[in-house]
N, C-alpha and C positions, 0 to 999 in steps of 0.2 A: 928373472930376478926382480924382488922389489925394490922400489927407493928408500926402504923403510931397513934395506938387507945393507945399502952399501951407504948406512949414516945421512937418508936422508929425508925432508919432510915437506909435502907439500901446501899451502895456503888454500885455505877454504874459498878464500874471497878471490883473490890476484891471478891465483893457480905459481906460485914462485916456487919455484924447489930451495925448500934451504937447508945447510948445515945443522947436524942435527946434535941439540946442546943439553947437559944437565939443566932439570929447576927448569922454570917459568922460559918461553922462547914465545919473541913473536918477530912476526915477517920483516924481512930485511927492505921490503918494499911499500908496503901500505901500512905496518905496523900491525896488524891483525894478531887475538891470538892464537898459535900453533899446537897443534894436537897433533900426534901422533895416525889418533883414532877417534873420532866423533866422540865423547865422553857419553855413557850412557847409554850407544845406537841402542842396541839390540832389546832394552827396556823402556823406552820410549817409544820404539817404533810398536813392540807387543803391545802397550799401551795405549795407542793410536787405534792399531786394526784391532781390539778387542771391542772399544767403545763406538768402532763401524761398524761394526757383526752384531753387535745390540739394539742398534739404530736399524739395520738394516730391515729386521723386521717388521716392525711399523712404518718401513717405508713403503713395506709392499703389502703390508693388508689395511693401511690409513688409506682414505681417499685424496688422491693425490691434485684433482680440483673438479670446482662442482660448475655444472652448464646449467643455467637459469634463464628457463626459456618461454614466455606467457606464464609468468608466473608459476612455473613447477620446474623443479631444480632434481639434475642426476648426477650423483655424485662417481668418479670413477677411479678405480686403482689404476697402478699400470699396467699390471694383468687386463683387466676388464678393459683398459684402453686401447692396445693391442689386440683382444677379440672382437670390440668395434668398430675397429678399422678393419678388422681382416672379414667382418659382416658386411661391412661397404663394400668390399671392392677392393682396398688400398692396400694391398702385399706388401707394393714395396715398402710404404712410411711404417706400416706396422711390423715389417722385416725390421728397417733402421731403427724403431722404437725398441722392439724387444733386443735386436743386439746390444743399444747403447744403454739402454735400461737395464735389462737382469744378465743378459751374459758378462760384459765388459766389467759392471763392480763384481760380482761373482767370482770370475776369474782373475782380477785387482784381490781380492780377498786370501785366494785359495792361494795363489802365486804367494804374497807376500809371506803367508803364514809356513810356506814351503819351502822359502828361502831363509827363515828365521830357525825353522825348525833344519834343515839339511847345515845350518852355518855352527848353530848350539849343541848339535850332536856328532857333528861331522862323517855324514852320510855322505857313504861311496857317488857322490854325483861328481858330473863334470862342472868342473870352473865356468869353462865356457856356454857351457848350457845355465848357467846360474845368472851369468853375467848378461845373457841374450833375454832373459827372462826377465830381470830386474828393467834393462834398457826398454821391452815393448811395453812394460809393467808404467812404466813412467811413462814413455808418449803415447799411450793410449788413452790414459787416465784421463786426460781434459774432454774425451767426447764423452763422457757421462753425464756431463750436464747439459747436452741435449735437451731431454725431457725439459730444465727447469730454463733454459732461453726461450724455447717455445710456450711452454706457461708464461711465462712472464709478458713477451709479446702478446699472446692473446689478453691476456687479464687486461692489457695495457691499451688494446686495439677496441677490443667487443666489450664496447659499452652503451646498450641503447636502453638504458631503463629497465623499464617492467617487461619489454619487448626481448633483450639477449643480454645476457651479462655472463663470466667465467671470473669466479673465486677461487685461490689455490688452496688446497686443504693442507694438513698437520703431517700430509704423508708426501707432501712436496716440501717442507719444511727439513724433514727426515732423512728423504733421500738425500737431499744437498748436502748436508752435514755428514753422509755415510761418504759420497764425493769427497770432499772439502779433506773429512779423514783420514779416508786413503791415500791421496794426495801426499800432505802432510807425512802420513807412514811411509811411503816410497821415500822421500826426501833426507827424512830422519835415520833411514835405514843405510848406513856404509856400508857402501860397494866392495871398497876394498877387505873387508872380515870376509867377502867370500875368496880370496888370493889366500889370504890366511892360513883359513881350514883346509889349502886344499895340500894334499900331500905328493899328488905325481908330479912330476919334472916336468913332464912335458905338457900341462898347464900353464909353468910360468911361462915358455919359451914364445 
């Protein structure tokens, strides 16, 4: 059963259950205002991951930063940067690069769009499977910026002139903001619309 079933509502901010009132209501404890239901989730959050999915693009065929080294500079994707690690020798970093790189928003992406789409058409899924999706969907999400910690420390560390320098490119710009997005779309997306749509019993139990 919901709190929503037996008259009542919970605080975005405080977490307070309160009494659930006609007209305007806000928290009995911090004063916050009370929604029922995120105002908006489900077109805000489309709105979010559509403008990731656009970015995401250019995040992977921009050069994501350039090695300028005796004066000749190579610019690299994340793609390309992942093949020259796994050219060296370095499995694993290029393991850790391409899962937190292209698998992790990928699947940030496809997740969010499949709990959007299973919530708005209300497809035979399980609640629990929704809700286990949404929760790894969200603490996953901060190892995508992997990649731009790492740019950043180097840009910040390898600077010796004409000798070795690291510039980040338009397509580390890109990715961060496809991050940053995603991010944002989990957040914006309530949980609770998936309880909602779900229609068996023994979901809510």
């Amino acid at each position: 059963m919901r709190a929503i079933d037996v008259g009542l509502v919970i605080c975005h901010e405080c977490y307070q259950l309160n009494a659930q009132q006609d007209g305007q209501q806000f928290c009995s404890r911090c004063g916050c205002h009370l929604h029922a239901r995120r105002p908006n989730s489900l077109a805000r959050t489309w709105a979010l991951l559509l403008a990731a999915a656009l970015l995401y693009i250019p995040a992977n065929l921009l050069p994501i930063m350039t090695v300028n080294s005796l004066g000749r500079g190579q610019s690299d994707t994340i793609m390309s940067g992942v093949v020259t690690l796994v050219n060296f020798g370095m499995l694993p970093i290029a393991a850790v690069v391409f899962i937190a790189s292209i698998l992790v928003p990928t699947f940030k992406l496809v997740g969010i769009a499949l709990l959007l789409y299973s919530v708005q058409r209300h497809q035979p899924m399980s609640a629990r499977q929704r809700i286990l999706m949404y929760r790894f969907i969200e603490w996953i999400g901060r190892w995508s910026m992997l990649d731009i910690f790492v740019i950043a420390i180097l840009v910040a560390v390898v600077r010796f002139g004409n000798l070795a320098s690291i510039e980040p490119g338009w397509g580390a710009a890109a990715f961060a903001s496809v991050v940053i997005l995603t991010m944002l779309a989990a957040l914006t997306f309530d949980p609770r619309l998936i309880w909602d749509n779900t229609e068996s019993d023994d979901d809510h139990e």
